[in-house]
Residue, then its C-alpha position, 0 to 999 in steps of 0.5 A: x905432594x898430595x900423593x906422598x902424605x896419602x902413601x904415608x898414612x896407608x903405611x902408617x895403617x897397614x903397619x898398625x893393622x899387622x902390628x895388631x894381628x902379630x900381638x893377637x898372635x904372640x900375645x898367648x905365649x907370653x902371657x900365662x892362663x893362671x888367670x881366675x874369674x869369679x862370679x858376684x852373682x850366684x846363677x840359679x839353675x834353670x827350671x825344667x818344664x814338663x809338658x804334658x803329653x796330647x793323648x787322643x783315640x783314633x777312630x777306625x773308619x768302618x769304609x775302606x776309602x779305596x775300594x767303597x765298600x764297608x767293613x763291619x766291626x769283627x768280634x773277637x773270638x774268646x775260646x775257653x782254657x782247658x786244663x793241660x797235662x803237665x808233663x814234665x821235662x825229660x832228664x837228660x843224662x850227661x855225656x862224658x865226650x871224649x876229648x876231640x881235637x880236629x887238626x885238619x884234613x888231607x884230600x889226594x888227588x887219586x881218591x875223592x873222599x877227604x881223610x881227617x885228622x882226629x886227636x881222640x883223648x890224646x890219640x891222633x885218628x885218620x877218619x874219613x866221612x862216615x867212619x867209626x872209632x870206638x863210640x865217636x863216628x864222622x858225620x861231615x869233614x870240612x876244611x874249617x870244622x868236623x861234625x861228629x856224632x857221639x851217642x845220638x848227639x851231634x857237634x861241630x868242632x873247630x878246626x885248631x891252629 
């Protein structure tokens, strides 16, 4: 008998304690979040502490501790200013480039220089390493970008998709 009431009033508990955890779990969708909280107290902002800051000189040791010997204390050299030539800059002319486009490259497996693919104002060259059209001359052919020289002036163009 003692055993029956102590069963009845676990199973009283363990069914309060899921009804419990089951309210906490549904409650927030039954119950709706237009709930406004006001305050009777008006909070003051916090005040912000400035610390000063601990400012010391450190003093150089004139003895190095490792190797026991002693160093002296080295001026410093002040040499004098003297008046400079102000030259001016040179004024450099602006180059008109031609528009260059580089396409890409074409290397055969008989000849072991690469031929690129050069649109010059809208005129398609074959250029290899070296050669000249008109007053553009090839510098470097490589497979992503072309070097080319116009007027003592060197660039790197892209390869174009």
């Amino acid at each position: 008998m003692q055993k029956k009431k102590i069963n009845t009033i676990l199973i009283i508990a363990v069914a309060l304690i899921w009804a419990v955890v089951l309210f906490k779990f549904i409650s927030p969708y039954f119950t709706s979040a237009d709930t406004v909280i006001t305050a009777d107290v008006l909070v003051k902002p916090a005040k912000a502490f400035m610390h000063k800051k601990d400012t010391f000189n450190l003093s150089i040791p004139k003895r190095d501790p490792f190797l026991g010997k002693s160093t002296g204390v080295k001026k410093k050299v002040v040499a004098s200013s003297k008046p400079r030539k102000v030259s001016r800059p040179k004024v450099s002319q602006i180059k008109n480039w031609p528009r260059i486009e580089y396409l890409g490259f074409v290397k055969s497996s008989k000849s072991t220089s690469r031929l690129g693919l050069l649109r010059i104002n809208g005129v398609l060259k074959r250029v290899r390493n070296g050669s000249q059209v008109g007053d553009v001359s090839v510098k470097i052919i490589n497979e992503n970008y072309i070097s080319v020289v116009f007027q003592r002036e060197v660039k790197d163009f892209d390869k174009i998709n």
